[in-house]
N, C-alpha and C positions, 0 to 999 in steps of 0.2 A: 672306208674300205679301200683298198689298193687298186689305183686307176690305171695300171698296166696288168697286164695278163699276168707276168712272172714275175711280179711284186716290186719292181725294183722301184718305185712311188708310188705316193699316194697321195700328195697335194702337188695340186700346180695350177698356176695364175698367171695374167699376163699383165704386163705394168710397164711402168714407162721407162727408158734408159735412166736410169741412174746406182746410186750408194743404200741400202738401207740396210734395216734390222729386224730378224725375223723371231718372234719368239709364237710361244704355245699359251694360248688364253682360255679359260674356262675349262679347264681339265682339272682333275684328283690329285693327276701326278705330279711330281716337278721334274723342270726343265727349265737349264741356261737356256737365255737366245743367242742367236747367231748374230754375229754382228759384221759391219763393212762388206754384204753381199753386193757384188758389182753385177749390175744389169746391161748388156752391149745390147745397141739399137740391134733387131735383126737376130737374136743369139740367145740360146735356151743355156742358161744359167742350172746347174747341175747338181746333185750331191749335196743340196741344202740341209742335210741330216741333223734332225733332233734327238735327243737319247734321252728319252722319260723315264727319270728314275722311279722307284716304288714307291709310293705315297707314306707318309709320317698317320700315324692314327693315336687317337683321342679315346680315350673309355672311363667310364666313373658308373657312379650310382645315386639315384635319385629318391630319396627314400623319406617315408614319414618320422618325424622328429621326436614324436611320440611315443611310437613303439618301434622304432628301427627297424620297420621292416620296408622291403622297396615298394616302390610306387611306378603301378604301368602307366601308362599314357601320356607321361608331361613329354613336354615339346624342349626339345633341346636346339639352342641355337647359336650358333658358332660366327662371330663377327670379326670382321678385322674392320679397326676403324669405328665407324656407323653401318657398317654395311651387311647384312648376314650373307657371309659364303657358306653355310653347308646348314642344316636343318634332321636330324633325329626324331624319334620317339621311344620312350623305354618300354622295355617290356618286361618281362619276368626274371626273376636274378639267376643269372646265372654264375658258374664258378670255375674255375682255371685254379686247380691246385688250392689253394688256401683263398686266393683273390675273387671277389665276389664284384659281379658289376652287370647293370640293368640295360646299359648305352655303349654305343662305340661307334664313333665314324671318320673314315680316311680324310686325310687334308695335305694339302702341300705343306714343307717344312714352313714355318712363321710362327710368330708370337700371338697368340688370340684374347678374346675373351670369352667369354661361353657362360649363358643363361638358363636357367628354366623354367618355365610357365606350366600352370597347370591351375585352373580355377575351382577356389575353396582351399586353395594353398599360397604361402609366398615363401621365397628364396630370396637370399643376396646371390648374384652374381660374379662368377671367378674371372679374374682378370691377371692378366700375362701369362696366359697358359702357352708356355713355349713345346711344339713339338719336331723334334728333330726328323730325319732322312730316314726312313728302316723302320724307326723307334716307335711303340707305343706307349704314348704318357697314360701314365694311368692314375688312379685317384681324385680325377675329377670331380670332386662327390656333390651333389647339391642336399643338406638335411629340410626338409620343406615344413614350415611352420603350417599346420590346421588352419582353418579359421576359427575354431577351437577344439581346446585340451580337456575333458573333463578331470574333475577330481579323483584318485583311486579310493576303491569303496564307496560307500553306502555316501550321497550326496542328493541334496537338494537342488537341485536345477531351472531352470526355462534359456528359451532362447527368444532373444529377438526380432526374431522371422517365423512368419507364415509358412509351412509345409504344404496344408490343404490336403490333400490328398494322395501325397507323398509318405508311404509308410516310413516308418523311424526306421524298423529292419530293413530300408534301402540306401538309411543314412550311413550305417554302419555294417565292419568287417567284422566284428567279433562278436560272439553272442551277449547280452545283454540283458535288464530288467529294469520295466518301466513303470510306474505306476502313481497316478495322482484321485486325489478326493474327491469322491463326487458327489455331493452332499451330506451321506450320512456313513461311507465304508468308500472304503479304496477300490482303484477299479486299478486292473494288469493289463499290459501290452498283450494281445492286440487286440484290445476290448475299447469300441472309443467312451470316454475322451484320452484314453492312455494307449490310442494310436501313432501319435504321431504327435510333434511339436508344436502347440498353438501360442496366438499372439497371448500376450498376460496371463499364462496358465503357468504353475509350477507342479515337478515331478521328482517323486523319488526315481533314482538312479542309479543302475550299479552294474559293471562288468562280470560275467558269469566267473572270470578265471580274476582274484582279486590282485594278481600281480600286472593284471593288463588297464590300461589306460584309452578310453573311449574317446574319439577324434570325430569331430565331426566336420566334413570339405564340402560339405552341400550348403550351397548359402541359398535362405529362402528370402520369401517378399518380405520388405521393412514396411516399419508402421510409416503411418505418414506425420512428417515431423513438422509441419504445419500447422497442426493445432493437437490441444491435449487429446490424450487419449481415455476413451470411455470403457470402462471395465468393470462387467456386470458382477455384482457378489450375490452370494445365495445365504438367506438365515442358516447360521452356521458356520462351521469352519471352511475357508476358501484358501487354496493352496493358490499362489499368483508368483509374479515373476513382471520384472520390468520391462515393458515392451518397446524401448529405444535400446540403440546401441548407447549410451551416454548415461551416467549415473544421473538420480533423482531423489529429490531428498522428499523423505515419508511424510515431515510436517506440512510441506508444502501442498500435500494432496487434498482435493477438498471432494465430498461429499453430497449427492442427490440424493432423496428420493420426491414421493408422491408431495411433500410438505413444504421442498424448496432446497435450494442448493446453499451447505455449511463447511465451514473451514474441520478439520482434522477433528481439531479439540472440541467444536460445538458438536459436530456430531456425535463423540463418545460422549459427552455431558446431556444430550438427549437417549442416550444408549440406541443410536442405532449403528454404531460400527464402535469396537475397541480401538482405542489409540496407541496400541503396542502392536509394531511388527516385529515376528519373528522367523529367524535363520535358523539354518541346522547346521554346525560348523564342529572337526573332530568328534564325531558322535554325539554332541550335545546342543540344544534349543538352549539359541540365547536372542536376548531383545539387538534388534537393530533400529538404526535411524536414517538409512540412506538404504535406497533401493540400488542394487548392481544390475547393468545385464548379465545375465547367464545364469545368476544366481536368484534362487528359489525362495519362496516365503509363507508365512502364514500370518492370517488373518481372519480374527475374528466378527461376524456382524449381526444383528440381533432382529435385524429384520432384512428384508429385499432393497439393494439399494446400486448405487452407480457409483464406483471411484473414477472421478474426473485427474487423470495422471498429466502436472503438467509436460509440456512439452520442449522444457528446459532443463538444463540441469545447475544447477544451484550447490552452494555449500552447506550440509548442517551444522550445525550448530553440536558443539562437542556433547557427545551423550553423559557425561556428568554436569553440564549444565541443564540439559532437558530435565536430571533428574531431582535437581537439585532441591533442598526444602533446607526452611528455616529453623534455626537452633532454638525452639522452646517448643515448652512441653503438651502446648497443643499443635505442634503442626514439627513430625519429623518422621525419617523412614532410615532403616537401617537393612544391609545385604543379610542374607542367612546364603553358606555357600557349604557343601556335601560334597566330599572329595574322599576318594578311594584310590589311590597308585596315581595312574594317568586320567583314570577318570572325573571329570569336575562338573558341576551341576551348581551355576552359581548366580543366575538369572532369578534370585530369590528374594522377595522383602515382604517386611513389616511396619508396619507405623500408624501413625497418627496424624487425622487433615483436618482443618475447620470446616471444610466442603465435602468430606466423605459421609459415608452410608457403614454404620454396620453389618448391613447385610450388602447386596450385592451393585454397587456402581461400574460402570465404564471404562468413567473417565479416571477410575483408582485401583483398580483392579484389577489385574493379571492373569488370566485363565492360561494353564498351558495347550498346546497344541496335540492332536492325538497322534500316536506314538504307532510307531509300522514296527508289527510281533517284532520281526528279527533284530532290533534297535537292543533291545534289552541293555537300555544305556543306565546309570544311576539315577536314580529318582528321584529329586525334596517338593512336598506338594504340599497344600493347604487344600484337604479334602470339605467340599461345600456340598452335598448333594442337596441341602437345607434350604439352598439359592434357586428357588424354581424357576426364577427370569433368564440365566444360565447355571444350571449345575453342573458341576466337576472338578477337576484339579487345580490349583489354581499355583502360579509363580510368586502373585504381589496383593499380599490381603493388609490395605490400609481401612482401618476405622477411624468412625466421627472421635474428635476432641473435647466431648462433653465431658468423659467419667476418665475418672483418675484409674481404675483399672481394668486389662483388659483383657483377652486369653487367646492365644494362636495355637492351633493345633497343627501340626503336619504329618507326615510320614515321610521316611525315607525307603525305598524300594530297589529290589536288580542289584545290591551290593553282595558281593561274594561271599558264602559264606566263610568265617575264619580270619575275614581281611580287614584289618583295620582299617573304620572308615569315621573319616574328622568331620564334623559340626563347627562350621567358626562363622566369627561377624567382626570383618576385617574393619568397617566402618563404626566402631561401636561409640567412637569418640563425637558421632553427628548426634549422635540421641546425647540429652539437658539430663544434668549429673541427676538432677532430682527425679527422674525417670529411675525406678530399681526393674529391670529385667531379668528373669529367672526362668535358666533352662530347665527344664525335666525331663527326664527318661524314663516316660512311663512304665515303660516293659521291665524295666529295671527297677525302679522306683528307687532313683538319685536325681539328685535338682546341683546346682550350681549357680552363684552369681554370674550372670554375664560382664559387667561392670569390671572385675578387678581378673576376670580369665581372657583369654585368646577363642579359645575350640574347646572340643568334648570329645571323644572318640571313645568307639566304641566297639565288637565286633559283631555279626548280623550271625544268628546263633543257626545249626545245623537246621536247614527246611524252612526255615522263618523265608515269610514272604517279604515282610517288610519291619520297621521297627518304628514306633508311635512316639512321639514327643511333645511336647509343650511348653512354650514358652508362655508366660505372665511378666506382667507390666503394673507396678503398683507406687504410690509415692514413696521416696526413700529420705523424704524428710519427715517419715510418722517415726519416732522414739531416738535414745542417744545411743550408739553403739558403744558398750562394755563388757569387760572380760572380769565372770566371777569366775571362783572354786579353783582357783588356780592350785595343782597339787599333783605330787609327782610318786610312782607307786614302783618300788623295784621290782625287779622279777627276780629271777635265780641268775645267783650270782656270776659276773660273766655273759647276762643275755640282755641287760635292759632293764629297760623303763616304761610302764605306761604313763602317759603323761595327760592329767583328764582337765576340762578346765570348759566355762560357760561363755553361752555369747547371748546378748539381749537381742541380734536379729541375725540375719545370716552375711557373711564375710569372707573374703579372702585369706586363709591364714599362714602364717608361716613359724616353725618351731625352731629357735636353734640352743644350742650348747653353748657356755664358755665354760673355762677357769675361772677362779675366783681372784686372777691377775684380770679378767676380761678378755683373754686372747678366744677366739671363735674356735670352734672347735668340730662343728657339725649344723647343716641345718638341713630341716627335716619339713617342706613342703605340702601343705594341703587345698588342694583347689580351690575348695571352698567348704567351707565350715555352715554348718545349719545354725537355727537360732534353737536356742537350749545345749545341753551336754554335749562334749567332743570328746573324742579319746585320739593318739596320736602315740605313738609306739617307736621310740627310741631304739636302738640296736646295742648300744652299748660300745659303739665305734667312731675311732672321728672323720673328716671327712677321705682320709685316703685308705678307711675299711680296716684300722687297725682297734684292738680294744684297748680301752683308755684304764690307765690304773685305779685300782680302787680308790677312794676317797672323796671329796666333795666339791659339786661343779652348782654350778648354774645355768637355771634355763630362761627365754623369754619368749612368750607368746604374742604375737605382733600381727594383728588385724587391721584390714582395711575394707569399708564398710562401700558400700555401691557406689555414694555421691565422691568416697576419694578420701576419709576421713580416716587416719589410723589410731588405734591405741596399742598400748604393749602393758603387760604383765611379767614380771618375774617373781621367781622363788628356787628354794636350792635342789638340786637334785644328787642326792646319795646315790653312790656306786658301791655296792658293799665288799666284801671280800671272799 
């Protein structure tokens, strides 16, 4: 404040005769200093006037990265050097014409750098943020990383922290749904245990508005990573979640109970925990082999028991080795995968083990996980309710290696109706040629070799809940594959041919046309041909859909039998006039 009455100063000091330089320190504004001020012994030195010009200002936004929107409280901090000169806090976005910004604070003209803190988030730091005399720099932005991003939509989750008594609605800005298993039905937010985030627990998850993406900047207590962790299961289905920040491989997990403590695999071979974990990933349960944080699971157990989770993390071991089995014909498994547009459901298999159970084992069997209503994801299951040790749906129904034949049932469910949906067994080349497997479509009542096709599609008829199938498994070294009664029947002149002809079991066949030079002329596709009479119906076109002149061609019926074997048949086919 001014130390004269009529303003004319406001600083003064008394010093010793000589030369110096007088500038302004710690102030907003800037200001040149003065410089060569001459002090006479005895003599008040005059009119030292400084002219503080108006401070250069800074403003930006500080905002979550997730759903861009801004974020009040982080601490903004303005360094030159190492040193913080000036210090913020954001607050709610505000807007200047089209420009949107949370922060803003005056500084002398210089080149900066400028940070922002805020715990349960992080940022990089802007560096050379020059601002000029007058000017406000603006766009400072900082976009602040979560400490985590959920998935949009419908996701299985956990987290690796302790909330305790911290509701989930204080984790979060935008409304939400929570809900995990509690022995025998799901429990909802904010009913516990789908209060709030516990250690090894997993949860369905989902943002009310499915265009918004769930952030959570609350970081709770970690496990202690000093020794493994104990995680109680209950008989039945247990929804879990890896309770380290650090990946953990499934096999690795060993098992207690009342009896003694077992490695993964002895435990499901005692049946008391299954050895398949599984994920919910784009709508659909599929098998995993490495536990994530953040991400959710399921697990099935068969009695009361302890997963001791080690407290390392480790590499698995690639999941087509886990799964892998040997090429003969008592010990093999093959994929079964149910696919409609985007939807795919392929967590599915079949086979045959020297160590398996026809009825219900552990250590070889695949029950699926139970399914939250609104999921209404595609379905392939192998219904057991027949299995009283567990009943219900199952992914992976291997039997013993005794009997040469065997019979898998399933259903397929939740497919649109009108929408074509494919049946395929991408791995059908791991099942031994002499293995014959044979699809049927009960509802339909058509079968097909699987051996010499890819898939089967089919469409899920108006109201149909589900559609029923079966596959069989019998030896395909019992008789020789042959084609009798070969013979070709005109229609009306102009339209074709029935083309009728025998097969001694059932085959892949294919029908085509020549000339009687041999040039090809047409071939005419059948998936699979049954064992006894076939019929196949010519158009009377070749293959670019033109009709062919009357007169006398040739056909040949060319089969190929489950183990890989072909035969062909020819005879002539009249075209009349």
């Amino acid at each position: 404040p001014p130390l004269a009455n009529n303003g004319t100063y406001d600083f003064k000091t008394t010093l010793p005769a000589g030369t110096y330089t007088v500038s302004v320190i710690g102030s907003k504004f800037s200001a040149e200093s003065k410089t060569g001020v001459v002090v006479e012994p005895g003599k008040e030195t005059k009119d030292v006037n400084i002219t503080l010009s108006a401070p250069a200002t800074i403003s930006g936004r500080a905002y979550n990265k997730s759903d861009n929107t801004a974020v009040s409280g982080v601490t903004i901090e303005v360094l030159k050097g190492d040193t913080v000169v000036a210090t913020a806090t954001t607050g709610p976005a505000q807007k200047v014409g089209t420009y949107e910004y949370n922060y803003k604070i005056e500084l002398p003209i210089g080149t900066y750098t400028v940070r922002a803190t805020k715990s349960g988030y992080k940022s990089n730091p802007v560096s050379n943020v020059a601002v000029k005399l007058g000017e406000e720099t603006k766009n400072a932005d900082f976009p602040l990383e979560p400490l985590f991003t959920f998935p949009r939509g419908m996701a299985l989750v956990s987290a690796p922290y302790e909330y305790g008594s911290t509701k989930a609605g204080d984790l979060f800005n935008i409304p939400f749904r929570l809900a995990t298993w509690n022995g025998d039905r799901y429990v909802m937010y904010p009913n516990a245990p789908a209060d709030t985030f516990h250690l090894g627990r997993g949860y369905f998850m989902k943002a009310e508005d499915a265009e918004k993406r769930l952030s959570l900047t609350v970081q709770g207590t970690p496990a202690d990573t000093t020794k493994p962790y104990l995680l109680e299961i209950r008989t039945g289905w247990n929804m879990i979640g890896d309770p380290f920040t650090f990946a953990v491989n499934w096999t690795g997990v060993r098992v207690r109970d009342e009896t003694g403590e077992y490695s993964l695999q002895e435990a499901a071979a005692k049946n008391i925990v299954s050895n398949i974990l599984w994920r919910f990933i784009a709508g659909q349960y599929e098998m995993a082999f490495t536990m994530q944080p953040w991400q959710g699971y399921w697990v099935r157990a068969f009695k009361n028991a302890t997963l001791v989770i080690p407290n390392t993390t480790t590499s698995a071991a690639p999941a087509a080795a886990q799964s892998r089995s040997a090429n003969t014909s008592g010990n093999w498994k093959v994929k079964i995968v149910a696919s409609s547009g985007e939807a795919v459901d392929g967590s599915n298999y079949i086979g045959v083990s020297p160590g398996a159970a026809d009825g219900f084992d552990a250590a070889h069997d695949a029950e699926k996980p139970p399914v939250l209503p609104e999921m209404n994801a595609l379905n392939l299951s192998f219904p057991h309710t027949d299995w009283q040790a567990a009943p219900g749906g199952y992914a992976g129904d291997v039997r013993s290696a005794g009997s040469k034949t065997q019979v898998w049932e399933f259903t397929v469910e939740n497919a649109s109706a009108g929408q074509p949906v494919t049946i395929s067994w991408p791995d059908m080349q791991r099942v031994p040629k002499n293995v014959r497997l044979t699809l049927i479509d009960v509802d339909a009542n058509r079968q097909q070799t699987m051996r010499t096709t890819s898939g089967y599609t089919f469409r899920m008829a108006q109201g149909a809940a589900s559609r029923r199938f079966r596959i069989e498994s019998s030896d395909a070294r019992s008789g020789t594959l042959m084609i009798t009664g070969v013979a070709a029947t005109p229609l009306r002149a102009g339209t074709g041919s029935t083309i009728s002809f025998s097969l001694s079991q059932e085959a892949s066949v294919e029908v085509s046309v020549y000339t009687l030079t041999g040039k090809k002329l047409r071939s005419v596709a059948r998936p699979s041909g049954r064992a006894g009479g076939n019929q196949v119906v010519w158009d009377g076109k070749d293959q670019q859909g033109r009709a062919v002149p009357a007169g006398s061609y040739l056909f040949e019926v060319r089969a190929i039998g489950p183990t890989g074997e072909t035969v062909k048949a020819v005879n002539m086919l009249p075209v009349p006039r």
